[in-house]
C-alpha positions in Angstrom: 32.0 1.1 5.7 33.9 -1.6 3.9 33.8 -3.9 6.6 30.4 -3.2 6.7 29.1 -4.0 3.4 31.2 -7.3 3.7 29.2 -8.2 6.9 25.8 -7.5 4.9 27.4 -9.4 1.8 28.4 -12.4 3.9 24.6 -12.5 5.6 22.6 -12.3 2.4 25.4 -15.1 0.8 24.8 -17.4 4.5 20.6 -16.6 4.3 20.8 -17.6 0.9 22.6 -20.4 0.8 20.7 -22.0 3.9 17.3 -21.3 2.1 17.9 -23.1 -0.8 21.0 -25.7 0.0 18.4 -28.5 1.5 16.3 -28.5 -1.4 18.5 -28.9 -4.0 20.3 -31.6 -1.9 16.7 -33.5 -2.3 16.2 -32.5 -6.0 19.6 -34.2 -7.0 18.9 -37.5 -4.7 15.4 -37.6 -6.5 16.9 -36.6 -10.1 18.9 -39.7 -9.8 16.0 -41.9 -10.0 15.6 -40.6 -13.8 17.3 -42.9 -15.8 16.3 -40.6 -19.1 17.3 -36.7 -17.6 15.2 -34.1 -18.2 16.3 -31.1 -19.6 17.9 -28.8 -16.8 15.9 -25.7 -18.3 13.0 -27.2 -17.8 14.0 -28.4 -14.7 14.5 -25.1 -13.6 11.6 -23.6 -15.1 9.6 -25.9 -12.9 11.9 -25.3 -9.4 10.9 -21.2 -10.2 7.6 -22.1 -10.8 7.7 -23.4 -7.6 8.7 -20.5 -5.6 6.3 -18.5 -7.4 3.4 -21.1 -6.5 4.8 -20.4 -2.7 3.9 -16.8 -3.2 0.5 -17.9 -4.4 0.2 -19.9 -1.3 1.2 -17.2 0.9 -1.9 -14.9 -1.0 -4.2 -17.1 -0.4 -4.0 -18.5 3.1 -3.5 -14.6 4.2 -6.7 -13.6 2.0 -8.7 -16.6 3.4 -7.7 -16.1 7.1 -6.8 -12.4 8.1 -8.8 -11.8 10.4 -10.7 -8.7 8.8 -11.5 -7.4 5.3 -11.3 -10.6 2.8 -10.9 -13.3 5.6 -13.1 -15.6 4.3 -12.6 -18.3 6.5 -11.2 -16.1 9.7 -12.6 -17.4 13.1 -14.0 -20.7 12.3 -11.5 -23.4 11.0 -8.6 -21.6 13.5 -10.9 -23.4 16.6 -10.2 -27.0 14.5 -6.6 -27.4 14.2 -6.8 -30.3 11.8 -9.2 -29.3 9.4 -7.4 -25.9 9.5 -4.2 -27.8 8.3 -6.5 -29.9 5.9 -7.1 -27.2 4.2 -3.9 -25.5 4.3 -2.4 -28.6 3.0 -4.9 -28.4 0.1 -3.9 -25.2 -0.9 -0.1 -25.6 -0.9 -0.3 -29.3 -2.9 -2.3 -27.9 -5.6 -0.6 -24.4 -6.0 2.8 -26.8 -6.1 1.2 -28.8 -9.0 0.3 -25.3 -11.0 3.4 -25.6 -12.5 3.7 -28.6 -13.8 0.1 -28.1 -14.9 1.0 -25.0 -17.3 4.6 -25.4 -18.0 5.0 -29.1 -18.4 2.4 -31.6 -19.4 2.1 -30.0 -22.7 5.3 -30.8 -23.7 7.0 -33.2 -25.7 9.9 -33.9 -23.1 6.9 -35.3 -20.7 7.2 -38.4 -22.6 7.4 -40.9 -19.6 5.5 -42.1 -16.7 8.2 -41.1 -14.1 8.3 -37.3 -15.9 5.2 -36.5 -13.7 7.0 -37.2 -10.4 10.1 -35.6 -11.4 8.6 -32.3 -12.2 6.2 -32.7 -9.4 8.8 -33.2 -6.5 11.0 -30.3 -8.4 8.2 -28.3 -8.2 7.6 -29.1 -4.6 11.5 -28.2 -3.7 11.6 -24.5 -5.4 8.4 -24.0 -3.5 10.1 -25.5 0.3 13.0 -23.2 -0.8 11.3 -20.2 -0.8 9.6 -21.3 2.4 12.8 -21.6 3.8 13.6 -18.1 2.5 10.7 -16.7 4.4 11.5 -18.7 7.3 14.9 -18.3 8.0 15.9 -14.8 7.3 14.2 -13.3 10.5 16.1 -16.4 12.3 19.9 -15.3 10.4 19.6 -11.6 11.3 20.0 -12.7 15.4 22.3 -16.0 14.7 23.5 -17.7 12.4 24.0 -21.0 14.2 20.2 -20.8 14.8 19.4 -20.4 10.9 21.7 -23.7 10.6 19.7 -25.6 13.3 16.2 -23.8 11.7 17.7 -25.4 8.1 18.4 -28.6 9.7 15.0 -29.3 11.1 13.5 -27.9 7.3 15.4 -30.1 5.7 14.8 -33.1 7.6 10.9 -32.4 7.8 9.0 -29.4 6.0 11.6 -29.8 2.7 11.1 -33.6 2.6 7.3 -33.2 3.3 6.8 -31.2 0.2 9.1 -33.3 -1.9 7.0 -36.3 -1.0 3.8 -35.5 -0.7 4.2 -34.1 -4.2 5.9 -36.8 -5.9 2.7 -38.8 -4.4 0.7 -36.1 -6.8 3.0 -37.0 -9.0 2.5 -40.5 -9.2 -1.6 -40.1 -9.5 -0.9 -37.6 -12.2 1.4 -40.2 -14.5 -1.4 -42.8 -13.9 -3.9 -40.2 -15.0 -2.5 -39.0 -17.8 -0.2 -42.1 -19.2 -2.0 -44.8 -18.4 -5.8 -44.1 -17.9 -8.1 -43.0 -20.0 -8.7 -39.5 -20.4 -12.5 -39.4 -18.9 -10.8 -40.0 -15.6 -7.9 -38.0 -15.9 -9.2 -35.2 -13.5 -10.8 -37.6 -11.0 -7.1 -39.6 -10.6 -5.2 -36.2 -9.8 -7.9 -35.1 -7.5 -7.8 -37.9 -5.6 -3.6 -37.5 -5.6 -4.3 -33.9 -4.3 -6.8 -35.1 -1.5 -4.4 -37.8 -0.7 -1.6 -36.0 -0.2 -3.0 -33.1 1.3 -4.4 -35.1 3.8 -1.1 -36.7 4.9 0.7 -33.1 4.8 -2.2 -31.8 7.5 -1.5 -35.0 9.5 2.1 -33.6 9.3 1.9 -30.0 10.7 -1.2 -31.7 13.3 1.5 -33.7 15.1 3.7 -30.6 14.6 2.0 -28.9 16.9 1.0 -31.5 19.1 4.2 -33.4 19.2 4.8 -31.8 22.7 1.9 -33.0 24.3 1.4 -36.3 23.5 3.7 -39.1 24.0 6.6 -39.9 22.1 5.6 -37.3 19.3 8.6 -37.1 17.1 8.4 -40.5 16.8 4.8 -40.2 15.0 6.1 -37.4 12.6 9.8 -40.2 11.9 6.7 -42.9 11.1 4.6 -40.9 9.0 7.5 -39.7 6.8 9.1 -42.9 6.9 5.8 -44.5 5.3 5.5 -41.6 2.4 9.1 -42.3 1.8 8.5 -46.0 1.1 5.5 -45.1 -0.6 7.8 -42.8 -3.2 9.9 -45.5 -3.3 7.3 -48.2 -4.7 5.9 -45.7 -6.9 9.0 -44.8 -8.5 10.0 -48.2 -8.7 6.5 -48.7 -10.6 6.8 -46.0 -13.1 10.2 -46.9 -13.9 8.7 -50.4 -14.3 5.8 -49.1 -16.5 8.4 -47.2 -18.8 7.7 -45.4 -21.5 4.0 -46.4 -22.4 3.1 -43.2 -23.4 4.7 -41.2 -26.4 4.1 -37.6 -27.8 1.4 -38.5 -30.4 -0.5 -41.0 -27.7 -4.1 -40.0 -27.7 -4.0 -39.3 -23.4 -1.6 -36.4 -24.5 -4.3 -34.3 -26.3 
């Protein structure tokens, strides 16, 4: 029986730590870009909001496209792969921003342009690691080595998709709500959700496809690599931009 509990000790410890170990690895690369550290309870305030924005996700898409009962949507956008993964994407970028939304903007610590992609791609990471939760413990319960090569693949795709295409978010939302004015607050992060749900579709579209068209992987490398250099520039701009914005500024209202 000992041996036993060990064995179930030693899975939940192994499913655990491959769920949320690729994550945090991208959260402490990106945290290094902030030369002004937020604090780490808020930090982790926003990684649990996160997860909890993943099971909001996971509500939705099932309520929108069961296929009986509430399926709002079941039957039609399933026959159009890419605007089913438009709007997929959608949902997932703005329940990742939720978040931020409620438990950050409002607060004094959000006092700099590159806060806003910070909290976003933090946000973005507790949500991958609950994805990787749901993915991976069905995987770990027949092999382990499969759950490290599942990880792998998560962490070198989905995780770094979410991280990205919310830090693009992120980027709209510090222009929207540091530097614009505040008539066109909403419109900036709108067009930041659009944006980046588009190019998270375009992401799970060559997905699936990758194995029927050629040189496949290569399009899913490109695609990431040009979000990755768009991150780059942005948080190169933001840190450029600095702290334009403080507490009493009249876009915080």
């Amino acid at each position: 029986m000992a041996q036993i509990n060990a064995a179930i000790v030693g899975v939940n410890i192994s499913y655990l730590f491959l769920a949320f170990l690729p994550p945090i690895l991208w959260l402490l690369f990106y945290l290094r870009e902030d030369k002004h550290p937020e604090p780490k309870l808020l930090l982790l305030l926003t990684f649990f909001g996160g997860m909890a924005s993943a099971l909001l996700a996971l509500v939705i898409e099932f309520l929108l496209f069961r296929k009986e009962g509430l399926g709002l949507m079941s039957g039609g956008l399933e026959s159009n792969a890419l605007l089913f993964f438009l709007v997929i994407g959608f949902i997932e970028e703005y329940v990742k921003y939720l978040p931020v939304k409620f438990l950050i903007i409002r607060r004094l610590e959000f006092d700099e342009p590159i806060d806003a992609m910070i909290y976003m791609m933090t946000s973005a990471l507790g949500f991958a690691a609950l994805e990787n939760a749901l993915f991976i413990f069905p995987i770990i319960q027949h092999s382990f080595f499969s759950g490290i090569e599942v990880t792998a693949n998560r962490f070198l795709g989905a995780n770094l998709l979410h991280a990205l295409s919310s830090g693009i978010v992120g980027f709209f939302l510090a222009r929207a709500w540091f530097v614009s004015a505040q008539h066109k607050r909403r419109y900036l992060i709108a067009f930041g959700l659009v944006f980046a749900s588009v190019l998270h579709a375009v992401f799970n579209y060559l997905i699936l496809i990758r194995e029927v068209i050629p040189q496949g992987t290569f399009y899913i490398i490109l695609l990431l690599s040009i979000m990755a250099v768009i991150i780059f520039v942005d948080f190169e701009r933001l840190k450029m931009a600095g702290r334009k914005s403080g507490p009493e500024s009249p876009n915080k209202t």
